[in-house]
C-alpha positions, 0 to 999 in steps of 0.5 A: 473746284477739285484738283487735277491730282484728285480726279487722276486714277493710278495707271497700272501698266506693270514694271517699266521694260523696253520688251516687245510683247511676243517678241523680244525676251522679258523677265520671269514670274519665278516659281518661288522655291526655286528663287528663294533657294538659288544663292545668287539670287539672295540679294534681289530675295532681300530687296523683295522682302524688304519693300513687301514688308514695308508695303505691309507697314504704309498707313492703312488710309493711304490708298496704296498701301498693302490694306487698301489694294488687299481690301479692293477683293471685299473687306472693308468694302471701300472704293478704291481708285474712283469715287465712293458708292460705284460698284459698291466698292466690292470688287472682285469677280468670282461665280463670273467669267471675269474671274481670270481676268479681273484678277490680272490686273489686281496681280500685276497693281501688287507686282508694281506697288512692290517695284515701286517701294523697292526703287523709292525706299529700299535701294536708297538705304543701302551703300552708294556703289551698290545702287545701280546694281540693285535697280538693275535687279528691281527691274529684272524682279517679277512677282513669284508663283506657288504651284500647290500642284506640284507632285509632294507639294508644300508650303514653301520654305520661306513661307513657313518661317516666322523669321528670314532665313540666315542666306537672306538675312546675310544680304540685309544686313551686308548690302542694305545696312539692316540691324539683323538681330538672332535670338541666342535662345531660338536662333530666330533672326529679326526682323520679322518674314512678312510673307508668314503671316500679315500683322496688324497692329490693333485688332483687325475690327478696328479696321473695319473687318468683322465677324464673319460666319461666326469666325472672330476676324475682329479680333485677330492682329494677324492673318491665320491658316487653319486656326482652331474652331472658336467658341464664346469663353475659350481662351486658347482659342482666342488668343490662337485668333488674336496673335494668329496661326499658320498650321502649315503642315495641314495645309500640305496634307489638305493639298496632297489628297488622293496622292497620299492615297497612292503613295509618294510620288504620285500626282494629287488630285489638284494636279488632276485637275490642272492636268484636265484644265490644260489638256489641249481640246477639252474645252469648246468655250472660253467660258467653260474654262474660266469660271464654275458658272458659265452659261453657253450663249443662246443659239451656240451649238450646246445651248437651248434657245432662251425663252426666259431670263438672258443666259438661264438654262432651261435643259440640262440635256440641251445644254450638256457639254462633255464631262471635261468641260465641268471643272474650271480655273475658279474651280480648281482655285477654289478647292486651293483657297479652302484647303490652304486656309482652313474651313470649319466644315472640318473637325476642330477648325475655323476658317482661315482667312484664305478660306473666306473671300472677303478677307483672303487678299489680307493673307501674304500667300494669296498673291502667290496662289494668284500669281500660279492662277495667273500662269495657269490662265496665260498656259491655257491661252498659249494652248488654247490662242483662238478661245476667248469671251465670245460677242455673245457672253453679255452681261445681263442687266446692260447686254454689252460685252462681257469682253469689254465690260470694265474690270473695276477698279483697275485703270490704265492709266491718270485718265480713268481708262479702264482695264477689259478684259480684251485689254489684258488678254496679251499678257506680256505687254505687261513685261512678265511670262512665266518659265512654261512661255520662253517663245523666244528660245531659239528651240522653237525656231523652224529651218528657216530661223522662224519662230514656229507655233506648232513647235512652241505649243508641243513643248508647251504641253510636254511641259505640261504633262511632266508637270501634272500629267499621270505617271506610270501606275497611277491609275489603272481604271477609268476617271470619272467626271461627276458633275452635279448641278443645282440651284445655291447662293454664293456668298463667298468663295463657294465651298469645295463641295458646291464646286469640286469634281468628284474623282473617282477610280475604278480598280480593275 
């Protein structure tokens, strides 16, 4: 007979507020350098880092720990909160138009796992006094955002360093009673930055990740970016894979392309596309924007009839739709996965994990790039209110909704309720927003004290635009979208040159 304990799925319902969604304030998702760098928020810094890092330390067969939720996006292909062998036990959504959506849910089941740790094992370490002070900031505490579209972007600062910075570490020794120890010699500061790399404690083979694409993920104990190309016999380069590297700054300079081209101070060509992506009207479909494969719906305005396979284009001019339409949220994120983790199309590299889909999750910054992914969706949604999955987005082999098809793994709540799409559209009933979405702001009240939609959604694109949009002298031609199709297997996350947006500038 099996217990009730078993049978029951982990509800991920975000961290516990009190807020109406659309309605009363809730807290932020911080942009991660303003956070980090802000003093007064050195104490609820701390209180992440430490539940991150022993989130990163559970024993890797408990199905809450930081190995089993970051093996739910491939690697080792394990079931996760339902029984063996449904849905094969690999997950995640890419090349699909759940690719935004199935990843909220993975985003905010981190979020609360962090929350959690934070309130059954951090606050109990420190002083008495303090811990009503800590929960309230445990409750006030949302996950933070890396924006790598920012004009002269770079690896955050905390991200960088092997160690914690002496402002953090100050908290963790003075309010929860951590030996922090500096070494005399490099002024290193234990204990260990869980968000440089994540650590293993034997080789990662052993954990069931293997060779991948002949890039040695076996023998690696930590997670790297830009690790060098690997050959059989070379033994700094083995050695680089097994203790791991983070090669920071070309990670930067992969993510400042084009902006380098045109000096400092100038948008890059991932802000280009995120620019393109929020552009209020670009888009006529949800779908289009969502992910690099969508295919419009039979009988929709640009789409031919079909007469074979649900869903397959049969004419590129039948199914033409205007040039901004061919970049997309997955796109953009891909190009950001391959430029943070490394490729070994470039000279002299490997593919670091953020590079490969199987194993990226494993990587700290992935929930960072995630949570940016997030706001970008919850920006676009804001601007775009009347676009969604339309009834006629089907899956293929069932022909149900893909609005209502279930975003597996994830439950809502003990009694397997999974999450849809549909269910995770709005997304601050999960008692999060992002700096962009304040609604309640009293700037966006009419005459009358009412909120006012046409008020919120201009600030929302002015806020845009500041952020990603041209300056003065960027460009002073014309912006070409090529977009290229053709038929290829997708074994992981597709390479940039499967799903980039050629950007081209004419001087006049």
């Amino acid at each position: 007979m099996t217990s009730a304990a078993t049978t029951e799925t982990y509800p991920i319902t975000g961290i516990p507020t009190a807020a109406r969604p659309q309605i009363d304030p809730v807290p932020l998702r911080p942009e991660i350098n303003a956070w980090v760098s802000n003093p007064a928020n050195a104490d609820q810094v701390a209180l992440f880092v430490l539940a991150l890092d022993k989130f990163q330390k559970l024993d890797y067969d408990d199905k809450l720990s930081y190995f089993k939720v970051c093996g739910i996006h491939g690697l080792p292909r394990a079931p996760w909160d339902q029984p063996p062998n449904v849905d094969g036990g690999y997950y995640c959504a890419h090349g699909s138009i759940l690719f935004p959506t199935w990843h909220r849910p993975y985003l905010l089941l981190f979020e609360q796992r962090i929350y959690e740790i934070m309130v059954s094992d951090i606050i109990p370490l420190a002083k008495q006094q303090d811990q009503p002070r800590l929960l309230d900031l445990a409750k006030a505490w949302r996950f933070p955002y890396w924006d790598w579209a920012v004009t002269n972007v770079d690896v955050p600062d905390i991200v960088r360093r092997p160690f914690l910075p002496e402002l953090i570490s100050k908290s963790l020794a003075g309010v929860f009673g951590v030996n922090v120890q500096k070494d005399p010699e490099t002024g290193a500061i234990q204990p260990n930055n869980p968000l440089y790399s994540f650590r293993t404690p034997e080789p990662m083979g052993k954990y069931g990740i293997p060779v991948d694409n002949s890039q040695p993920y076996d023998i690696a104990k930590s997670t790297s970016r830009y690790p060098p190309r690997y050959k059989q016999g070379d033994q700094s380069a083995e050695t680089q894979w097994t203790n791991g590297v983070q090669n920071n700054d070309d990670v930067t300079k992969a993510l400042r392309v084009q902006q380098d081209d045109d000096g400092p101070n100038h948008p890059s060509a991932l802000a280009g596309g995120v620019y393109r992506l929020l552009t209020p009207g670009q888009y006529k479909y949800y779908g289009d924007f969502a992910t690099v494969t969508y295919n419009p719906p039979s009988g929709s305005s640009s789409a031919k009839a079909d007469a074979g396979a649900p869903g397959e284009r049969e004419n590129l001019k039948a199914n033409f739709r205007p040039p901004s339409s061919h970049t997309s949220l997955e796109s953009v994120h891909n190009t950001a996965h391959h430029s943070i983790g490394g490729d070994f199309t470039l000279p002299g590299f490997g593919t670091g994990h953020m590079a490969d889909q199987s194993i990226a999750a494993f990587d700290p910054i992935f929930w960072l790039h995630h949570c940016h992914i997030d706001r970008l969706l919850a920006i676009w949604q804001t601007l775009n209110p009347d676009l969604w999955l339309l009834d006629a987005d089907v899956d293929r082999s069932t022909r149900g909704k893909m609005s209502e098809k279930a975003l597996s793994p994830f439950h809502a709540d003990k009694k397997r309720t999974s999450y849809t799409s549909n269910k995770v559209r709005e997304w601050t009933q999960f008692g999060y927003t992002y700096p962009e979405l304040q609604y309640w702001l009293p700037q966006y009240r009419d005459g009358n004290g009412k909120f006012s939609q046409e008020k919120y959604v201009a600030d929302v694109s002015r806020q845009v635009k500041a952020l990603y949009g041209p300056t003065t002298g960027t460009s002073t031609g014309y912006d070409y979208v090529v977009n290229v199709e053709y038929d290829r297997y997708v074994p992981r996350i597709p390479r940039k040159a499967d799903t980039d947006i050629l950007r081209m500038k004419i001087r006049t």
